[in-house]
TIRODREN-757084 format. One record per atom (N, C-alpha, C): residue in one letter; y, z, x. Coordinates in nm, 3 decimals. Example, Ala and Ser with C-alpha at 12.3 -4.5 7.8 and 13.67 -1.06 7.14 Angstrom:
+------+---------+---------+---------+
! type !      py !      pz !      px !
+------+---------+---------+---------+
!    A !  -0.569 !   0.780 !   1.319 !
!    A !  -0.450 !   0.780 !   1.230 !
!    A !  -0.330 !   0.780 !   1.320 !
!    S !  -0.225 !   0.708 !   1.285 !
!    S !  -0.106 !   0.714 !   1.367 !
!    S !   0.003 !   0.787 !   1.290 !
+------+---------+---------+---------+
This chain:
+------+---------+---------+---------+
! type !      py !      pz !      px !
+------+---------+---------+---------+
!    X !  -0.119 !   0.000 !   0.081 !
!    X !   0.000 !   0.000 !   0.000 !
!    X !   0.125 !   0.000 !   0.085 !
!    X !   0.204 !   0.010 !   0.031 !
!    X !   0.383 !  -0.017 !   0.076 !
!    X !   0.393 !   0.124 !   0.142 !
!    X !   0.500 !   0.179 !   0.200 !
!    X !   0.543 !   0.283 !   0.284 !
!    X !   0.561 !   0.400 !   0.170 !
!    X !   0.615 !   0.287 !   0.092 !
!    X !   0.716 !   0.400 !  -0.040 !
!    X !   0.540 !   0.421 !  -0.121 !
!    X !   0.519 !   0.355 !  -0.125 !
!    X !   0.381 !   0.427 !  -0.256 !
!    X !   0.280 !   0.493 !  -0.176 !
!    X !   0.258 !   0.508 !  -0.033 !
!    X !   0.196 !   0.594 !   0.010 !
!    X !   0.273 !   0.735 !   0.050 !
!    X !   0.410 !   0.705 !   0.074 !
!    X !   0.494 !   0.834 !   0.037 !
!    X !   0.437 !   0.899 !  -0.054 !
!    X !   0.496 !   0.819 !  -0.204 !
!    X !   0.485 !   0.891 !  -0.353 !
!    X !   0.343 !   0.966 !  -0.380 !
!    X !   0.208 !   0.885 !  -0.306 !
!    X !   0.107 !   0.940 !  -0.290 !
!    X !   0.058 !   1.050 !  -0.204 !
!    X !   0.107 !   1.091 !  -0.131 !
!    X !   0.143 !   1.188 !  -0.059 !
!    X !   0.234 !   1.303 !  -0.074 !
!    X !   0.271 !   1.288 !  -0.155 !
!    X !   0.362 !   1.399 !  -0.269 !
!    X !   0.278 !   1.464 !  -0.345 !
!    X !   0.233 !   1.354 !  -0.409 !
!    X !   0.141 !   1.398 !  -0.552 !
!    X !   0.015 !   1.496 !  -0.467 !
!    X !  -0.064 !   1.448 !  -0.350 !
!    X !  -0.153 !   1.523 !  -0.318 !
!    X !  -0.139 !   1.665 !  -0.253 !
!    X !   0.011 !   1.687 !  -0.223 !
!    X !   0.072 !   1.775 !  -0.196 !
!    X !   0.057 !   1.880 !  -0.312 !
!    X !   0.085 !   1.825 !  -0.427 !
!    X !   0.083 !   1.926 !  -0.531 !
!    X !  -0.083 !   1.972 !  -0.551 !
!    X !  -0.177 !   1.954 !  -0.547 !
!    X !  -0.332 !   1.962 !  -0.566 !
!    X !  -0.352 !   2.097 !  -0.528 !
!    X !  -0.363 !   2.217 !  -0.659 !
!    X !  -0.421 !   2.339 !  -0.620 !
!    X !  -0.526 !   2.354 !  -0.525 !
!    X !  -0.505 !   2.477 !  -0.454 !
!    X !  -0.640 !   2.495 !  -0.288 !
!    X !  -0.611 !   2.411 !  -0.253 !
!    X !  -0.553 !   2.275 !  -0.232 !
!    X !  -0.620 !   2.152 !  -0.133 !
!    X !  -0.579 !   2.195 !  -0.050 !
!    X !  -0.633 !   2.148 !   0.023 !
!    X !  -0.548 !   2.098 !   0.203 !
!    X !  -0.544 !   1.979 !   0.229 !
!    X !  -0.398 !   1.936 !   0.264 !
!    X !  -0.377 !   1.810 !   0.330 !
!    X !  -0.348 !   1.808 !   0.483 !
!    X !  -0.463 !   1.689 !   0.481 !
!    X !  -0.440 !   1.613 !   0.673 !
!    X !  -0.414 !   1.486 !   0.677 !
!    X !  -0.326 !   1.469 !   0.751 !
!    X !  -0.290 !   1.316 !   0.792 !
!    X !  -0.304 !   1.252 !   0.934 !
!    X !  -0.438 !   1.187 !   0.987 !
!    X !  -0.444 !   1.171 !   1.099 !
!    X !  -0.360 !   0.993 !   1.108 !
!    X !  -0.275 !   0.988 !   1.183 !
!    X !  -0.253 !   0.883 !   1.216 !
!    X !  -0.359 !   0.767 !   1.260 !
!    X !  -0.313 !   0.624 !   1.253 !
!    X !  -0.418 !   0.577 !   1.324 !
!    X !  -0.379 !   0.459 !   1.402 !
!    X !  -0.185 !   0.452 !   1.378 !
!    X !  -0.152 !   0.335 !   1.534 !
!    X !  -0.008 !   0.415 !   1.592 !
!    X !   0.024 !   0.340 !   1.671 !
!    X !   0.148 !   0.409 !   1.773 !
!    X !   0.266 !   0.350 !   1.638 !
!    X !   0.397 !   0.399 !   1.641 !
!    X !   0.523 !   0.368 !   1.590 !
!    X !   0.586 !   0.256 !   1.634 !
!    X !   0.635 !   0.165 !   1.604 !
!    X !   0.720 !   0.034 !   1.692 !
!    X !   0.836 !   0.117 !   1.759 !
!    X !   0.916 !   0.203 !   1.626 !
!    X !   1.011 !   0.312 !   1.666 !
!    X !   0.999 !   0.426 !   1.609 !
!    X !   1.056 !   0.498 !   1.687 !
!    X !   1.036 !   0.664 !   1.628 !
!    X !   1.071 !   0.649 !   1.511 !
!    X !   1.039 !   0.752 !   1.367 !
!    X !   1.133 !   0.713 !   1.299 !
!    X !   1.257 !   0.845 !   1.233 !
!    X !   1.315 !   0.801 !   1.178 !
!    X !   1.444 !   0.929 !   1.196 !
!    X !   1.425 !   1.069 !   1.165 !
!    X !   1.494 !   1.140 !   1.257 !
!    X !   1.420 !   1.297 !   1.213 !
!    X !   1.426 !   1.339 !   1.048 !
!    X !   1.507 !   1.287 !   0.991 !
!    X !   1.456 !   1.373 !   0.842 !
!    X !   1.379 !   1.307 !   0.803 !
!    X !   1.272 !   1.203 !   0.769 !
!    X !   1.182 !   1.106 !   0.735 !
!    X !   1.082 !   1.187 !   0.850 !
!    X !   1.095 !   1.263 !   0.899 !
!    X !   0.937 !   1.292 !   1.011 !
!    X !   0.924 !   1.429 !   1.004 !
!    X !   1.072 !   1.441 !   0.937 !
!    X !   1.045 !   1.661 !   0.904 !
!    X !   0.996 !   1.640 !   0.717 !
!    X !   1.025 !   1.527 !   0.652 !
!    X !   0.979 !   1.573 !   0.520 !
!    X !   0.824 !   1.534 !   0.555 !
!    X !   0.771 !   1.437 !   0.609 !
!    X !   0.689 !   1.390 !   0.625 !
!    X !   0.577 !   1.492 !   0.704 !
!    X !   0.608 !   1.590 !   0.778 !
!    X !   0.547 !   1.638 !   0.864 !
!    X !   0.569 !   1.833 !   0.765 !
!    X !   0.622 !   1.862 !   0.677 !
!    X !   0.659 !   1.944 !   0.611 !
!    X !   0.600 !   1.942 !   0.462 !
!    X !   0.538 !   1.797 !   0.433 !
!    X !   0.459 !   1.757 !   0.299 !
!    X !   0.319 !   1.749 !   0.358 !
!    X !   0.234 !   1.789 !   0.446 !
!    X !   0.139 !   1.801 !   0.462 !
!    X !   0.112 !   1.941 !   0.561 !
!    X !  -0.064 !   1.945 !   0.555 !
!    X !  -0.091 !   2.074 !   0.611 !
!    X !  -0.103 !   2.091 !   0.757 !
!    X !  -0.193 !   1.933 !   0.797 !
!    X !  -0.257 !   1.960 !   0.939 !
!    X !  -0.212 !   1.783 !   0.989 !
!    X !  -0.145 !   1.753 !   1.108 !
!    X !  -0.105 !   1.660 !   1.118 !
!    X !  -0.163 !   1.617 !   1.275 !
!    X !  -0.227 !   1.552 !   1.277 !
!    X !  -0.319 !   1.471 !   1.372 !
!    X !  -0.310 !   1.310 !   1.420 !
!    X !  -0.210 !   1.301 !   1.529 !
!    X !  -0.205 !   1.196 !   1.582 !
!    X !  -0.287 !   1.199 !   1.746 !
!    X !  -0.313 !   1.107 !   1.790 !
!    X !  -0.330 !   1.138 !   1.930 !
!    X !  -0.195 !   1.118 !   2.019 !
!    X !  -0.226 !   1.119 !   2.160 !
!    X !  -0.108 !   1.131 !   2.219 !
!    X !  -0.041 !   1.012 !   2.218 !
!    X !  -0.114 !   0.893 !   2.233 !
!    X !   0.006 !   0.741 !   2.222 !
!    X !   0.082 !   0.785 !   2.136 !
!    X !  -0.030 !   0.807 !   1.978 !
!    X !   0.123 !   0.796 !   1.875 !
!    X !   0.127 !   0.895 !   1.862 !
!    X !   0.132 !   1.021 !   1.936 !
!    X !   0.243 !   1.116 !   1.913 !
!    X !   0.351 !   1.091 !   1.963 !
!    X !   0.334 !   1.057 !   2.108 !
!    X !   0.442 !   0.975 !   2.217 !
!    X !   0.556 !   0.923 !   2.131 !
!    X !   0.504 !   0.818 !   2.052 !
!    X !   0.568 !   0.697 !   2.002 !
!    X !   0.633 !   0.740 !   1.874 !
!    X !   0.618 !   0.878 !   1.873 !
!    X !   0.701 !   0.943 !   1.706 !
!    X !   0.807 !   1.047 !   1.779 !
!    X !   0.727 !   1.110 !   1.911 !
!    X !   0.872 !   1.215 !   1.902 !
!    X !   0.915 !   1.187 !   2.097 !
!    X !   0.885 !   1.112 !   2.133 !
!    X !   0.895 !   1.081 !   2.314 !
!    X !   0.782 !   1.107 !   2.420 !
!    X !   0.791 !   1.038 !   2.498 !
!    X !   0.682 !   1.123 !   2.583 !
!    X !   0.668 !   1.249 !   2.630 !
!    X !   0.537 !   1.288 !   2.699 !
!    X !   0.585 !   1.419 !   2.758 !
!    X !   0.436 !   1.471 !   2.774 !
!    X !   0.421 !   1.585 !   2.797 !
!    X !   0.269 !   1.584 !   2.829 !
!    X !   0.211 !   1.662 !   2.694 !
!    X !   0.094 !   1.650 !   2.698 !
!    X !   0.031 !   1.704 !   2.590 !
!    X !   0.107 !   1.880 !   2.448 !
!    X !   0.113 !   1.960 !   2.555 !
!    X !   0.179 !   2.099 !   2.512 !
!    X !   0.345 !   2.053 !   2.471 !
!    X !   0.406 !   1.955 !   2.557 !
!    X !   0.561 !   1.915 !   2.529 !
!    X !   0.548 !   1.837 !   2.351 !
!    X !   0.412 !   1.744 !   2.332 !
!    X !   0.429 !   1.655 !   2.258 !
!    X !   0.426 !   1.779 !   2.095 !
!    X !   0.314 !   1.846 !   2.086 !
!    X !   0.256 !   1.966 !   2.003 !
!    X !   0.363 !   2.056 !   1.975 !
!    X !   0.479 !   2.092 !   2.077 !
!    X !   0.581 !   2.156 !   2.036 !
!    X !   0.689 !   2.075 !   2.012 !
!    X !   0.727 !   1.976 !   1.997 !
!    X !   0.800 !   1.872 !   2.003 !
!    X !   0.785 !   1.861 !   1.838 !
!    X !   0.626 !   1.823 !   1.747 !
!    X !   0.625 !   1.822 !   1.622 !
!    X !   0.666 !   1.946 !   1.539 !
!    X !   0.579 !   2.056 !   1.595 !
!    X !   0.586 !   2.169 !   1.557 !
!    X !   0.762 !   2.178 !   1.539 !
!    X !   0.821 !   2.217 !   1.638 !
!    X !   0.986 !   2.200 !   1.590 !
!    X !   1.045 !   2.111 !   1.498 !
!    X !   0.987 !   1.970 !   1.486 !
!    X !   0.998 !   1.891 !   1.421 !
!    X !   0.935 !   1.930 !   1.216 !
!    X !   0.872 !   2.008 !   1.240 !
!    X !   0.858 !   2.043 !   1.098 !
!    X !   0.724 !   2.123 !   1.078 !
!    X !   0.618 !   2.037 !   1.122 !
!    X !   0.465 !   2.037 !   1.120 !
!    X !   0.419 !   2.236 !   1.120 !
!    X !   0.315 !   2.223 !   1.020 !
!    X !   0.270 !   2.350 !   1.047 !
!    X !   0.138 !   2.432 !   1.106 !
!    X !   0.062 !   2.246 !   1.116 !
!    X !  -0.054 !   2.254 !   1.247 !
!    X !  -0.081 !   2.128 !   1.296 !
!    X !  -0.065 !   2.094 !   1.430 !
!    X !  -0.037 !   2.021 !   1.516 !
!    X !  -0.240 !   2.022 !   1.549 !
!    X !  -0.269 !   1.919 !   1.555 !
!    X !  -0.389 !   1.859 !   1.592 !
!    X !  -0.396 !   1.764 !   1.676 !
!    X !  -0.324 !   1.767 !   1.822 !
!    X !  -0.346 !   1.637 !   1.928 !
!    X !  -0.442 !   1.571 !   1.953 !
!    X !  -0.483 !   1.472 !   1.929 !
!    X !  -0.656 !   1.438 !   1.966 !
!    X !  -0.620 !   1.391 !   2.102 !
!    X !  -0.741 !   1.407 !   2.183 !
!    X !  -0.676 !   1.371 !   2.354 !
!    X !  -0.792 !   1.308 !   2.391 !
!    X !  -0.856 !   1.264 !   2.311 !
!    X !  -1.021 !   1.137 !   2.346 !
!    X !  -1.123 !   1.257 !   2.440 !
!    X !  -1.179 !   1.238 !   2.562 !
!    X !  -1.267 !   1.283 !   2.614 !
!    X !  -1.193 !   1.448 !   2.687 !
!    X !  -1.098 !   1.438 !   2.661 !
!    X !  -1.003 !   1.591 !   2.729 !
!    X !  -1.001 !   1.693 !   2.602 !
!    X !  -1.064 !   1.664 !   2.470 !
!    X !  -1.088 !   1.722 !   2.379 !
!    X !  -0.955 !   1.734 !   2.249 !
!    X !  -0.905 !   1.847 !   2.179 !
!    X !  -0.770 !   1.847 !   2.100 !
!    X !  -0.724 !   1.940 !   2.121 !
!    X !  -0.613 !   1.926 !   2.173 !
!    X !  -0.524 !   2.056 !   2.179 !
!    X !  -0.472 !   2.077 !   1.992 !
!    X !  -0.493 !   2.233 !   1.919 !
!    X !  -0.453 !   2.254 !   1.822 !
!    X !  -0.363 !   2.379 !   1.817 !
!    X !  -0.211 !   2.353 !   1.749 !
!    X !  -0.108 !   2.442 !   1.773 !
!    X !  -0.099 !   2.483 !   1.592 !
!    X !  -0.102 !   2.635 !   1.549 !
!    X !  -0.055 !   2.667 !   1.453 !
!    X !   0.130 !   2.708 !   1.446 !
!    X !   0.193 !   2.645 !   1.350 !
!    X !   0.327 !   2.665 !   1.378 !
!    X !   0.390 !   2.834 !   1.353 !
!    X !   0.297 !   2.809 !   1.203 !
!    X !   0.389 !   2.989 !   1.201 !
!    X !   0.354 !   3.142 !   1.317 !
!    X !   0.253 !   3.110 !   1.419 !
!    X !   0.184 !   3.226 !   1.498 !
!    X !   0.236 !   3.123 !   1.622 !
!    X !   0.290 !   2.999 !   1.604 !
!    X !   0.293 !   2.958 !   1.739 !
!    X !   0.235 !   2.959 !   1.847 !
!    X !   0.066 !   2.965 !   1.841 !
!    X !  -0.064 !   2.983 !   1.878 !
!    X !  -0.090 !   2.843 !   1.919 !
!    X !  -0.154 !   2.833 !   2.046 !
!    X !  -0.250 !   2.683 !   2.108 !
!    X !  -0.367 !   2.706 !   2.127 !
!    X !  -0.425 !   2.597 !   2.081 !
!    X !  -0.580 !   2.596 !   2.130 !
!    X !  -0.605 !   2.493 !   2.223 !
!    X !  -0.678 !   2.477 !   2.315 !
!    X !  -0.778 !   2.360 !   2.372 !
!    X !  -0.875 !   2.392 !   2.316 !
!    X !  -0.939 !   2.278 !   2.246 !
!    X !  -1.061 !   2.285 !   2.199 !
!    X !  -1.128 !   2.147 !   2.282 !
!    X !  -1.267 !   2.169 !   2.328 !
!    X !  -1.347 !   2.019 !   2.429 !
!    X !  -1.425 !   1.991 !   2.404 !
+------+---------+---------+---------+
């Protein structure tokens, strides 16, 4: 679908008693895109999982722990880095807690 109807769909699943929402990305950004569009976006879901390209490519480079606090400030309230064979670094926002997990 379009940007806007997977928005609107992403709202609606927001509202879903108990659920939990995750949104793993699955390509890099052409451009970042503007911080209030990446704080509602990252603030309407639970657990937000990009790997590092496209984390890179949403909030700058930087190394793994820079990229995880980079979202986390950015809105997010659990940061899920996937890092391929180096395992996922996972950051909870409100305890501001890291994991390596391998």
């Amino acid at each position: 679908g379009t940007p806007s109807s997977c928005w609107h769909l992403l709202l609606s699943l927001r509202c879903v008693p108990a659920g939990l929402l995750s949104v793993e990305t699955y390509t890099a950004c052409d451009t970042p895109p503007p911080a209030e569009q990446l704080t509602a976006l990252l603030q309407a879901v639970d657990i937000f999982s990009p790997n590092e390209a496209e984390a890179a490519s949403i909030v700058g480079p930087g190394s793994p722990e820079q990229l995880v606090q980079r979202l986390l400030a950015a809105g997010a309230r659990t940061v899920s880095l996937r890092m391929g064979p180096q395992g996922v670094l996972v950051a909870d926002g409100l305890s501001n807690m890291m994991w390596h997990v391998s």
